[in-house]
Phi, psi and omega in degrees: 000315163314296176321347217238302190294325190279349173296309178291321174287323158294320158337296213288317176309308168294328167289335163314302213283010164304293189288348175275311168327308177296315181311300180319321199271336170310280165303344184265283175329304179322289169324295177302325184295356184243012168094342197290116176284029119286331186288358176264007178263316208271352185259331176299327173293322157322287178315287162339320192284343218123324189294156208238349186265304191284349164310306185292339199272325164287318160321316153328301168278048180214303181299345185252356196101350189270146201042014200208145150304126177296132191206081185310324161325315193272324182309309180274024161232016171254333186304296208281339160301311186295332185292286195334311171309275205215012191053026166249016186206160166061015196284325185279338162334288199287321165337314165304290180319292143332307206299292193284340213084030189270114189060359151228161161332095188304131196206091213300313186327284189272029157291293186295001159276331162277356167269340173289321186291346178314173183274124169234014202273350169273326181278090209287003189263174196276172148309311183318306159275331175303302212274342180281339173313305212260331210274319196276309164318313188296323182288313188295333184294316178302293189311316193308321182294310120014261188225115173330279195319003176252339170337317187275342164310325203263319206287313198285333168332296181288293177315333155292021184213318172270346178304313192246019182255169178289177181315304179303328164295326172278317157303314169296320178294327189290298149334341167244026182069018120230071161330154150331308185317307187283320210284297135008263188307321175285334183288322177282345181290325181298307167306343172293333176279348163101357162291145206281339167316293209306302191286312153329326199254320170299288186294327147308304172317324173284319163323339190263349166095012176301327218246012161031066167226151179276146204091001210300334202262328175317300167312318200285334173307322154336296191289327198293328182292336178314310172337308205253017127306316202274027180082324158355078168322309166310334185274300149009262200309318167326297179290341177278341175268340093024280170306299177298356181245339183075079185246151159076350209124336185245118182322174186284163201149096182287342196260330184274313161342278187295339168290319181286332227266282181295344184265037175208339148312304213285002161241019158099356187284118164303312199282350187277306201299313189318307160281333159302324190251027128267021161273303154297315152314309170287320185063035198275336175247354156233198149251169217286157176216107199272324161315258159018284190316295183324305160317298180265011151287293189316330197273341187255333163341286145003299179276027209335097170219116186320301193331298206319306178327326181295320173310289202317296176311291175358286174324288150331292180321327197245340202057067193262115164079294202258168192269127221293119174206101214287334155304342188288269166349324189267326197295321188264327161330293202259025166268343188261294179295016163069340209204172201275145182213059202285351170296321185306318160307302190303303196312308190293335166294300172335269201316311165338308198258351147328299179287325191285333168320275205273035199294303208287005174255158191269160161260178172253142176249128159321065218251139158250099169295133155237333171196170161264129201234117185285159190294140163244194193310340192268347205279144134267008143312158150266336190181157178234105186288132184259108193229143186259160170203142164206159200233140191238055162181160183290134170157125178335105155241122184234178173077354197303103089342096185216156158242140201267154135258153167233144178207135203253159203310327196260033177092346171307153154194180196198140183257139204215149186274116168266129156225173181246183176249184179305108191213157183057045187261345193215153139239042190315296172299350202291125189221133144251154192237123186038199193305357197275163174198103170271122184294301182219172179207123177225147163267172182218155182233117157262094169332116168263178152212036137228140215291348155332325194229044154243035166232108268273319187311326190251028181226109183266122180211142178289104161285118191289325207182120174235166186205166154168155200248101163264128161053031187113315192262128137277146221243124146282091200302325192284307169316284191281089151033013189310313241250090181253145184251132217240146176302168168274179170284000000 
């Protein structure tokens, strides 16, 4: 029994000091990639001791070029040192090199005796499989070396296998030179050059948690915005939602929203028109402009993404731009919901001849705090005020607008913009709660950024000045008297 702990116990101790050594050879990296010349003495020296990560790790850095002149002679002889240790690191390296002829003499024999040192003795997959994995990976590494344009081609390759693989896949890729890690590193090494794909793909990985850092998306946004300077849509459309949500590092910003939003509509991203024209539709970071939502729902309908269709029903269903017509509504309704809804008609006549019953009355509207939601690592925020609004009769309220004071238990206070998205055109949502009976209800989140005024029992607040476009007309909500404000619980 002793003998069995202390045995377990030198495990553990070797497996530490593994992992404190890989960190160290990580963070050494890290370093160089950062202009710091000592980290390229301290990874040789290492490298001098033996360690087989920091061997491959300089094999990297010689073959790609980073901070140093590229220098393939050197690159294969840190690869072919680190296999020699222990097979778990640079044996497919030299494979590749042999295999293809990269800077030597192409010599197939001696590719396959370093790809047999890899280590296979943890790993449960076949030859078979190993060699169609390394052979179709590897080729892509070739093409990538080849024709620049092929790069982003070799990256999504790799992110398909690693993104969704088990322990043992992963431990294989890492052995055949691409971890998350190398994968990572070649990519940003890649990016540099300045394609926008490139950067694009960078900023994904980090999304992906490749980059084992706090913060991952606050990074991946760096790259994504390079992306979406340089025309990258998908990165485009990332920042623009990024703005409208306050994500990542950035505050809210409704006019840079729409800006990234349209320049990645205007190349056809389906997924950019859809937030653009629910951006215009909620009118919640603008104001609604319907004609616009419309125009771009239709268009992506068109492209069939299903969503759009639900807008579409919405529209009809409220008479927003097009004239309330509730077969249009049922028709697109139930093309997004798959199945038949004839309550959905009825319901949709009602509401029709409601609104026109009640066009010339105002509703009373409601305002609620309700909770408090804290900021999390990706946020710049501290906290998120959650506030409710409802209405107790049908008619179109948009545009909703107010401004708060808020003022917390030690006397701080702060004026702070409320809006809302568009609510109490249907009563699709109409619920009662305890004797109150609401017609429609919708919530909002006011970013703070200071933590003073997140604590939820002790914060009180006044509307100084409201607004909103009801039923067509604009409404001084404060004036004509609507506007009621309801205690918390």
């Amino acid at each position: 029994m002793i003998r069995k702990t202390v045995i377990a116990t030198l495990i553990g101790l070797s497996a530490a000091s593994i992992s404190q050594a890989n960190g160290k050879v990580d963070t050494l990296y890290e370093r160089l990639t950062q202009q710091d010349a000592t980290a390229l003495t301290a990874l040789t020296t290492l490298a001098k001791d033996n360690d087989p990560q920091a061997l491959s790790t300089l094999g990297f850095i010689y073959e790609y070029g980073i901070t140093v002149p590229q220098n393939t002679t050197q690159a294969l002889q840190y690869y072919q040192q680190a296999c020699e240790i222990d097979g778990n690191f640079g044996c497919y390296n030299v494979w590749y090199f042999y295999q293809y002829g990269k800077g030597v003499a192409q010599d197939k024999a001696r590719a396959k005796q370093f790809a047999e040192k890899m280590n296979r003795t943890d790993l449960k997959m076949g030859a078979e499989v190993i060699n169609t994995i390394t052979r179709s990976i590897y080729n892509a590494k070739a093409a990538a070396e080849r024709d620049i344009s092929d790069r982003p081609r070799l990256i999504q390759a790799v992110k398909r296998y690693l993104s969704s693989s088990d322990d043992e896949t992963l431990l294989f890729f890492s052995r055949i030179g691409f971890s998350q890690q190398d994968i990572l590193r070649l990519a940003i090494a890649w990016a540099k050059d300045g394609d926008p794909e490139m950067n694009f793909l960078v900023g994904h990985l980090y999304n992906f948690g490749y980059g084992d850092i706090e913060n991952e998306n606050i990074e991946a946004l760096k790259w994504f915005r390079v992306a979406a300077e340089g025309g990258q849509r998908d990165a485009q459309n990332i920042l623009g939602l990024a703005y409208e949500e306050g994500r990542w590092g950035v505050n809210i910003d409704g006019d840079e929203a729409l800006k990234w939003y349209e320049r990645a509509a205007s190349q056809g991203d389906n997924t950019a028109q859809m937030n653009l024209g629910k951006m215009y539709y909620t009118g919640l970071r603008v104001r609604t402009d319907y004609q616009k939502a419309y125009s771009l729902f239709e268009r992506t309908y068109k492209n069939n993404v299903r969503n759009a269709g639900n807008y579409l029903s919405q529209m009809y269903y409220n008479g927003q731009y097009v004239e309330a017509d509730c077969h249009q509504a049922k028709k697109y309704y139930e093309e997004t919901a798959r199945t038949p809804d004839n309550n959905y008609f009825r319901q949709c006549e009602k509401d029709k001849q409601e609104r026109k019953a009640t066009r010339s009355e105002l509703p009373i509207l409601t305002l609620k705090h309700e909770s408090i939601f804290l900021g999390g690592k990706d946020t710049p925020y501290q906290c998120e005020l959650n506030f409710s609004i409802n209405t107790n009769k049908l008619g179109e309220v948009a545009n909703f607008r107010a401004t708060l004071q808020l003022r917390n238990s030690e006397g701080a206070s702060t004026e702070q913009t409320l809006a809302f998205p568009v609510f109490g055109a249907n009563s699709l949502d109409a619920e009662t709660i305890g004797e109150q009976y609401i017609v429609s209800r919708k919530s909002t989140l006011i970013p703070m950024y200071q933590s003073g005024f997140c604590q939820f029992s002790d914060l009180k607040f006044q509307v100084i000045s409201a607004t909103a476009t009801i039923s067509g007309a604009e409404v001084d909500v404060l004036k004509a008297g609507i506007l009621k404000q309801q205690e918390k619980r």
